[in-house]
N, C-alpha and C positions, 0 to 999 in steps of 0.2 A: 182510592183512585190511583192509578197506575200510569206514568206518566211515558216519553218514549224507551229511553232505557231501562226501565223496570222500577224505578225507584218509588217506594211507598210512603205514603203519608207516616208509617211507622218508622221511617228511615231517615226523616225529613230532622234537619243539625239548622242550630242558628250559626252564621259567623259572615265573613265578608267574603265572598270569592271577587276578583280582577280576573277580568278576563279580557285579554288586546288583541286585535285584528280577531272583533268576532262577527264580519260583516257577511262570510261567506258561511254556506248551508251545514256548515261542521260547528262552524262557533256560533248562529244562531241555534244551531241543536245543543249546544252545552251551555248558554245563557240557560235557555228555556231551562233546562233538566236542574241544572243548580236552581233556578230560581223556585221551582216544585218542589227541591230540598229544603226550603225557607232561606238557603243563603240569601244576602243582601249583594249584589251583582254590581259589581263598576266596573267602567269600560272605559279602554283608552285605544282611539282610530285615529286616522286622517279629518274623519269628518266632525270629530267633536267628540261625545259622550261627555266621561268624566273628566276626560284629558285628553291632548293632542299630542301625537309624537312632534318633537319638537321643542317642547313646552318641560323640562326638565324639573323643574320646581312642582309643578302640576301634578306628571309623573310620580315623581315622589310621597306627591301628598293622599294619592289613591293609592299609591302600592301599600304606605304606612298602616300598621294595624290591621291587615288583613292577612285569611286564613292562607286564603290557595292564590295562588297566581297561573291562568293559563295562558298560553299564548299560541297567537296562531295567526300572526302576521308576517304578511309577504305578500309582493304579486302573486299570482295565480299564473303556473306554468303553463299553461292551455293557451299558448301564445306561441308566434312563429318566433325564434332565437335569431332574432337582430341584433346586432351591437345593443343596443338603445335597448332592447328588455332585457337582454343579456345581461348586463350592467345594472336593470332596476332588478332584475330577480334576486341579484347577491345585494344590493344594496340595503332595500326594504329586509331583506330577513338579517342580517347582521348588524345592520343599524340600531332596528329595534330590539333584537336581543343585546346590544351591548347598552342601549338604555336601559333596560329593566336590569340590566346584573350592576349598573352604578346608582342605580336607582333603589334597589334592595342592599347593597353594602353601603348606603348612607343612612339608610330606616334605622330609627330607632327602635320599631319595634317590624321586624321583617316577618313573610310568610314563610309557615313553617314549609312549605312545599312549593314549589315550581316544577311546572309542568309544559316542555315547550314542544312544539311539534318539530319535527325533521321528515324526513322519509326511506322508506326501506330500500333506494335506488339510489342511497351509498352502497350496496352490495355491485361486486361485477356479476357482466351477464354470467347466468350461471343454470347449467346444461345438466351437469355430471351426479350434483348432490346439491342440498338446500344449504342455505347460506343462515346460520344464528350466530346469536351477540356473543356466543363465546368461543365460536370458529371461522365466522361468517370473512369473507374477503374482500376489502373494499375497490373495489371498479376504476374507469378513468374516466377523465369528458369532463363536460362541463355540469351534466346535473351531480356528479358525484365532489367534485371541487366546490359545488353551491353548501350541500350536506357536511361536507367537511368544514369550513369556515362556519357554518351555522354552529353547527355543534362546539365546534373551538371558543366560538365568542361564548358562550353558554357555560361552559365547564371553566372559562379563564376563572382565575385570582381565588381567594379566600370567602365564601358566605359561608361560615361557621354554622351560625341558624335556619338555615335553606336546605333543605334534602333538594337535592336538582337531577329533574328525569327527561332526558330524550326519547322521545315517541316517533320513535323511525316506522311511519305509516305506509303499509300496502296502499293500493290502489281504493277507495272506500267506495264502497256501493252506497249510492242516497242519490239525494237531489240534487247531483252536481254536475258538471261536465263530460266527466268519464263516462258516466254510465248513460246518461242522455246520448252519448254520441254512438256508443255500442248500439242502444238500444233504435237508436233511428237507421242503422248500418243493417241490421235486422229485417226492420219493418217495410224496408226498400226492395229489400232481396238482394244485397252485399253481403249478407249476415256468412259467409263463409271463412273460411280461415286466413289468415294474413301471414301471407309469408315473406319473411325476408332475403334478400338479394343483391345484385351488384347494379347500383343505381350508375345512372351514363354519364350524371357529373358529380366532378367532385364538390365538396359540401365542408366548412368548415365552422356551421352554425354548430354542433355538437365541441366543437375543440374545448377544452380544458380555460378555465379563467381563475386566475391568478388574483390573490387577495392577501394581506398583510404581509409579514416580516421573515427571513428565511426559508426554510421550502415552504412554508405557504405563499413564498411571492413565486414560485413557478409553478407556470397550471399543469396537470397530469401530464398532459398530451398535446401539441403544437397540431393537431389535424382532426379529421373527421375523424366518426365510428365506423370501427370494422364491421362489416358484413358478416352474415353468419346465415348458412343453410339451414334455418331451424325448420322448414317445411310442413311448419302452420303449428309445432308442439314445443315452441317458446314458452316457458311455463308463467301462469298468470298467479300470483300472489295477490290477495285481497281481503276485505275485513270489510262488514255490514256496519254501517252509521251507527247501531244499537252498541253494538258490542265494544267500537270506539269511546262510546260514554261510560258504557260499565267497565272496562278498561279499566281507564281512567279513575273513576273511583275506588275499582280494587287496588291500585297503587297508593290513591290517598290512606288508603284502609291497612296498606300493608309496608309499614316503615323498614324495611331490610329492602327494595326495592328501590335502586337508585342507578344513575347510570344513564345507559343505554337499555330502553325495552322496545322489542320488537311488538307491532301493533301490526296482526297477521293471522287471518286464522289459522287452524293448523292443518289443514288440508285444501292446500294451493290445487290447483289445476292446469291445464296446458289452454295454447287459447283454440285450437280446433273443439276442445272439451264446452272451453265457455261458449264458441257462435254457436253451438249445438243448441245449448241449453238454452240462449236467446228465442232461437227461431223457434222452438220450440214451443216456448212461453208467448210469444208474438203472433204466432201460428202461421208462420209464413214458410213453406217447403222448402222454396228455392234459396238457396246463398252462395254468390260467387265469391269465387274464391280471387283472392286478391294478392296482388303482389307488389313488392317495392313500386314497382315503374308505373303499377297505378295510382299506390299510397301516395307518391311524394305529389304529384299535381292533386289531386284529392286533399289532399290536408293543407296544400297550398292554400287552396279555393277557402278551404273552413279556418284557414289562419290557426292554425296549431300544429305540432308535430309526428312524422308516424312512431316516435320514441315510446310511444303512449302502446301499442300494440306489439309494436317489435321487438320492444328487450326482454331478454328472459330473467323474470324475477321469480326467482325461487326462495322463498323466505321462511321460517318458521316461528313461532312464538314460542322459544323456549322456556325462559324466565317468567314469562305470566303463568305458563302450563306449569314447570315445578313449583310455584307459588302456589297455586291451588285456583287458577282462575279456571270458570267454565262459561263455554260462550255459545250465545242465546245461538246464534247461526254459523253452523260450525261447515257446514253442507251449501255447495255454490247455486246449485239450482231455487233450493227453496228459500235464499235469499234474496236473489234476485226476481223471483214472483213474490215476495213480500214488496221488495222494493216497487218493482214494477204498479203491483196492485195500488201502490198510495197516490 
């Protein structure tokens, strides 16, 4: 039997995996998939499981003795950047990473691995050439300031026994937000290119946000993002649900990998490329083409922001690729009708 990431009944390991913040459609895919490996699955949410953030002792008592540790807790950026979610997006994700890393340097007996999500939009936009972990350029703003504090609280202090890996994620294709909204942008007859422009007011929901001691207490950038004439060939960076799980397990499998890994297929696309390949699949002919001054009332109305289409992430998965990973959907189109078809 062959489960969603591939993993076989011959593949299938006893031991403990923790998995926190697995409420959304990515850590419900890595419960399920460890759990088809025979791991024994604990969970620490908001809403309860094995343990409650908050609950430090709790906490501790589920991290102890177990193999792997994921994590993938945060708000959900798929919200308009008010103060007020501004505020809980840096919050929830540094919080709960700085419980689990006092949490794991108090176990007596810790996991040998942790694995916590970040995103590939600490990279700046980026036009000219692809941005990797060992040349890649970190951006300004406020989702790039979220990434940077994430990842700081994660890498802080001494866990001796903890190999610790940042999963700086593309855009993931599943059954999430992203792709839900592309794909209904499609089905509408919006499904054309998005292009960026000079919006009529100014905007300082992107400004840079400030978080702990030294230059991390000043945010990148005191104002909005600059405008950029990408003319619908902003390049789209992204990675299929599958291949995020296998990922992942080739990390656990592959102990020289620590750090920073890019979680990216390796053949990004522009987004005129991707509405192509939507409508395509949708079968819908027509797609207008879109521009800031329609995006920003548009995404008003859907409460999210147009950051999600406009910035150019150009990403590569270097270090998985020299490592020897090969990945099930490497090709944007016939991943996106795999996804679509579920």
């Amino acid at each position: 039997m062959t489960n969603t990431a591939g993993t076989t009944a011959a593949t299938a390991r006893a031991g403990v995996a923790v998995v926190a913040g697995g409420s959304g459609f990515i850590g419900q895919a890595v419960i399920a998939d460890l759990t088809a490996q025979g791991y024994q699955v604990r969970t620490i949410s908001r809403a309860g499981g094995d343990a409650r953030w908050g609950d430090s002792a709790g906490i501790q008592r589920v991290i102890d003795g177990s193999d792997l540790l994921v994590n993938l807790a945060g708000k959900s950026v798929n919200c308009r950047y008010t103060d007020a979610n501004r505020n809980e997006v840096l919050r929830s994700r540094v919080e709960t990473t700085r419980a689990l890393r006092e949490a794991i340097a108090a176990s007596p007996e810790p996991p040998a691995l942790w694995l916590n999500a970040s995103t590939a939009t600490i990279y700046r936009y980026a036009m000219g050439r692809p941005q990797t972990e060992a040349d890649g350029e970190l951006g300004k703003g406020f989702s790039v300031d979220v990434a940077r504090a994430w990842e700081r609280e994660l890498f802080e202090g001494e866990l001796p026994n903890t190999r610790r890996v940042a999963l700086r994620m593309a855009i993931v294709l599943g059954d999430g937000p992203a792709t839900q909204m592309l794909a209904t942008l499609a089905r509408v007859g919006l499904g054309g290119p998005q292009r960026d422009g000079r919006w009529f007011f100014s905007s300082n929901r992107y400004r840079g946000i400030a978080h702990g001691t030294g230059s991390a207490a000043h945010p990148t950038t005191a104002t909005g993002p600059d405008w950029h004439d990408s003319r619908g060939r902003q390049r789209f960076s992204w990675i299929h649900t599958d291949d995020v799980l296998r990922a992942m397990w080739h990390i656990r499998d592959t102990p020289a990998l620590d750090g920073v890994i890019n979680l990216s297929s390796p053949n990004p696309r522009d987004n005129t490329t991707l509405m192509r390949s939507l409508r395509r699949i949708v079968k819908m002919p027509v797609g207008l083409t879109a521009h800031r001054w329609m995006l920003e009332p548009a995404m008003f109305v859907l409460r999210t922001e147009p950051e999600l289409v406009l910035k150019s992430r150009w990403v590569l998965p270097e270090r998985l690729v020299e490592s020897g990973f090969e990945f099930r959907w490497p090709e944007l189109e016939p991943a996106l009708r795999n996804i679509l078809k579920r």
